[in-house]
N, C-alpha and C positions, 0 to 999 in steps of 0.2 A: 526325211525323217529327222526332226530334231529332238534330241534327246536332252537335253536343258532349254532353259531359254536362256535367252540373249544376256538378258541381266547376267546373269554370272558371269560373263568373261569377266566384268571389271573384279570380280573376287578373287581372281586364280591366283594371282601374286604373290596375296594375304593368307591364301592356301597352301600353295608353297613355303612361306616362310614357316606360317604353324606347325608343319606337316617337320619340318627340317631341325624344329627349336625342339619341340614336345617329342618327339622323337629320340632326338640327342639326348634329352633329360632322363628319358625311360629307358632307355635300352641298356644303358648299364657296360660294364668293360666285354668286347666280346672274346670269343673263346671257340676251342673246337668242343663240341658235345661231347661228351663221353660216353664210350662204346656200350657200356654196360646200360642195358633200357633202363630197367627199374630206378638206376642212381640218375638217368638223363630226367627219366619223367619227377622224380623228387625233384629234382634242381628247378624244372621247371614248375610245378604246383606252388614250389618257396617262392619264385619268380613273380610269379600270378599273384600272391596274398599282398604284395606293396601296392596293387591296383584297386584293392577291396575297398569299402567306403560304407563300413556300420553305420548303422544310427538308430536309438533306442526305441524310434517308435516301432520298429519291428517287433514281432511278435513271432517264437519259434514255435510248431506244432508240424504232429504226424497228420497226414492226408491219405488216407487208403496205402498206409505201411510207407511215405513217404514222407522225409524233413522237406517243411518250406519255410517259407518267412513269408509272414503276412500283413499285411496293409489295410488299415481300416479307415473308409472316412468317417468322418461327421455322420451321424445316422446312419437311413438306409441309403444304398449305394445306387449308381446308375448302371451299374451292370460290374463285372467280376472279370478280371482280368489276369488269364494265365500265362505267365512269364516263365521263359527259358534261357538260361545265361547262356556266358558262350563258353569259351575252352576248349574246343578241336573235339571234344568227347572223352578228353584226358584229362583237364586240368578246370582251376575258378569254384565258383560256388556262385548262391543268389547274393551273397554280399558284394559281389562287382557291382550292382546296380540299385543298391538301397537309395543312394540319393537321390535315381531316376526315377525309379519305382515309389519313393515317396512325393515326390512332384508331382506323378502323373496321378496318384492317388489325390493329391490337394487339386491339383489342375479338374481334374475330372472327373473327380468325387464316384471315384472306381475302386472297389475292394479289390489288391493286389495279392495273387499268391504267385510265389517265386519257389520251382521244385528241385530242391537239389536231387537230382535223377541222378543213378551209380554211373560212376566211370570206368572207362576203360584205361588199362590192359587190365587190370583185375576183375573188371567186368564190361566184356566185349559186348555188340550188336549179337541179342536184342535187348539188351538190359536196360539202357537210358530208356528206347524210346516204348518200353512195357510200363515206365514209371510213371512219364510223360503220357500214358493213355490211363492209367490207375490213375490218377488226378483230375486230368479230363473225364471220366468216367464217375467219380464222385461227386465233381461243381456240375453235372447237370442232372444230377439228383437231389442233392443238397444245396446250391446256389443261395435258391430264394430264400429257405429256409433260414439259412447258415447268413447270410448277408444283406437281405432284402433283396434280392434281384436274382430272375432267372437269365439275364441278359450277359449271353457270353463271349469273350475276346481271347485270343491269345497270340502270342508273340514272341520274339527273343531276339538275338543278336548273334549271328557266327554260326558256332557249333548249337544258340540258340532257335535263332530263324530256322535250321535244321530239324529240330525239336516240333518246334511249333507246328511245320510243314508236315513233319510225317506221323504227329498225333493227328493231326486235322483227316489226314487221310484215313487214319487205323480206324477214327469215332465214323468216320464216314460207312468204313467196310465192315468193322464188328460191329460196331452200336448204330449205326443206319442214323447215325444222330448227328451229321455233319449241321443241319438247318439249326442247329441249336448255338450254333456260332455267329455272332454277326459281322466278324470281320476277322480278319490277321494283319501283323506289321511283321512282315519280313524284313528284320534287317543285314545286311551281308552275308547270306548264309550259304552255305554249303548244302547242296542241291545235286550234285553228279559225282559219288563217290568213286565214281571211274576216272578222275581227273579229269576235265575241264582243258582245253587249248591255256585261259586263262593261268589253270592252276598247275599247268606246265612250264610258265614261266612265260610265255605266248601273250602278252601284253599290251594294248595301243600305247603305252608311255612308258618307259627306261623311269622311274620314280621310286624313292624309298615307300618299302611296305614293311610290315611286321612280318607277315608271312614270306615263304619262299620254298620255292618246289620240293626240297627237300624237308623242311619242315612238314608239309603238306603229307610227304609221303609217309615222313614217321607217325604220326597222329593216324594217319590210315591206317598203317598195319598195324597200329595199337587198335584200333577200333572194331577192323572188320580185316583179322589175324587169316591166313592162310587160302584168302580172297585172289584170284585174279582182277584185272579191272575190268572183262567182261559180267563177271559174277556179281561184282559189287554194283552195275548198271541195272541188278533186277529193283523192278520198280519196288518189292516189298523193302529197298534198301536205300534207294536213291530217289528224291520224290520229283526230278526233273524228270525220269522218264514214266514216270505213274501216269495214269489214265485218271486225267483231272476235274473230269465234269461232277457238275454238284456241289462245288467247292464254295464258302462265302466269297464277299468281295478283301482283297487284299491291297495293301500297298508294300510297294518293295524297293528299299532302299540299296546303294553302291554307290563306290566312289569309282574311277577311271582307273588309278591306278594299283585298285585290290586286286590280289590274286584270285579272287573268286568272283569277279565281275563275270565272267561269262557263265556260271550256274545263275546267275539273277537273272540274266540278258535271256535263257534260255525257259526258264521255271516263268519269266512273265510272260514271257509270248505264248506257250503253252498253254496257259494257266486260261489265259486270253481269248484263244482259240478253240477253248471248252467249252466256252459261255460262257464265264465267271468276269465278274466287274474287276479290275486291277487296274492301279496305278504306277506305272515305275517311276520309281526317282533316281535319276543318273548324276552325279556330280562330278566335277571336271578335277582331275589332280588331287583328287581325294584316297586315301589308303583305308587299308581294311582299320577297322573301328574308329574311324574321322571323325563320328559323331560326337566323339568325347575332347576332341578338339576345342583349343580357343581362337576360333575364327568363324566369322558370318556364316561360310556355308554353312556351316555344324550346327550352328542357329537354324539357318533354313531350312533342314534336314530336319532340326529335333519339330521346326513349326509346322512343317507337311505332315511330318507322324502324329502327330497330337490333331491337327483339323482334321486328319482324315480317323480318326479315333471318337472325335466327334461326332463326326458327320452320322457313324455309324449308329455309337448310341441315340441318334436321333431318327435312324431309319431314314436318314437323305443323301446315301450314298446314290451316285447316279449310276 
């Protein structure tokens, strides 16, 4: 089983350096967290807004009782693309990804909405992904209407891909309307709220990440509060162990050394083994959100997600 190809070794290098530079630059003076939750999760939302990236062509509006930011191209659109940031389910907003989300609107002339869905600890599981279906619930009623296209996508990043993953499932089980999807890009997401071997620190590579098991754990118990980790395994919570047939074709992105590579490693084979078309994209010495990197792979990552975004609105996914 190869899980890249060949080509990439000659990148790892340049991967490494990225991964060591941009890293250094972001991370800021470290420190011990403070005990107090409420003042740890402040510090960290303040933490998160230096990464945000406005830009005026966004557009703010309510969606079935939810703020998104939305993306208009040129005319009518090729299809309507629902985006879910990331943040662990505690932290960010859609303005993490305006620049992306306005690219991929210019790129592929896809009407973007980006849902800021409630956070947690103030609003635990099931409140993001009740908002994340309130959204999804209204673009395949309104879509065509509202954008020119009934042709639907969605996606996210992180605590996004997350989003994305278990609205796909809810539209599948309440609203019998999964077919009204033509695809998903999972990127890094969190997929086994039981923690993961991965997300225990259980790694193929000793490599700087953003994340780390401890982090991991607080986001958790901000999320899904008074959970054992068998509990938080029930599939209405965690969508690696859900029962996945019916699902669109998806692509799902990781780097080697995210703390959440084995919920992707886990959710594609799954996903695979339903029926459902999936592509994994595996990257070598990559950390969790590498794709915001300046280096090739993060190219070749942003160039997979996008042809296979295509492919879909074309109806030639294989």
């Amino acid at each position: 089983m190869e899980l890249w190809p060949a080509e990439y070794e000659a990148l790892r290098d340049e991967a490494r350096r990225a991964v060591r530079e941009t890293m250094g630059l972001l991370r800021g003076e470290p420190g011990t967290p403070p005990e107090d939750r409420a003042e740890r999760v402040r510090q960290q939302r303040e933490w998160m807004k230096r990464l945000y990236s406005p830009v005026p062509e966004a557009v703010e509006r309510r969606i079935a009782g939810v703020q998104c930011r939305v993306f208009r191209p040129q005319g009518a659109a090729t299809g309507v693309f629902l985006h879910f940031h990331g943040g662990g389910m505690m932290v960010g907003a859609p303005e993490l990804n305006d620049t992306a989300n306005l690219d991929l609107c210019r790129r592929l002339g896809v009407a973007v909405v980006s849902a800021s869905y409630r956070l947690a600890p103030e609003h635990p599981f099931p409140a993001g992904p009740d908002d994340g279906l309130a959204v999804a619930a209204w673009l395949i009623e309104h879509a065509e209407g509202e954008f020119g296209s009934s042709r639907l996508l969605v996606g996210g990043e992180s605590a996004g891909g997350y989003m994305a993953a278990i609205t796909l499932l809810r539209v599948r089980d309440q609203l019998r309307a999964a077919h009204r999807f033509a695809a998903a890009n999972l990127v890094f997401g969190v997929y086994d709220w039981g923690r993961s071997p991965s997300q225990r620190g259980i790694r193929p590579v000793d490599a700087p990440d953003w994340l780390d098991p401890e982090g991991i754990r607080f986001f958790t118990d901000c999320f899904l509060p008074g959970m054992s980790d068998d509990q938080r395994r029930d599939p209405a919570v965690s969508p690696a162990y859900a029962d996945l047939r019916g699902l669109p074709p998806a692509i799902m992105t990781v780097g080697t050394s995210d703390h959440l590579l084995d919920d992707t490693l886990l959710l594609a084979v799954r996903w695979r083994a339903a029926g459902n078309a999936v592509e994994l994209a595996v990257f070598p010495d990559c950390p969790h959100g590498f794709t915001a990197f300046p280096c090739e792979l993060a190219r070749r990552a942003s160039a997979r997600i996008n042809g296979f975004l295509e492919r879909a609105l074309d109806n030639s996914i294989d």
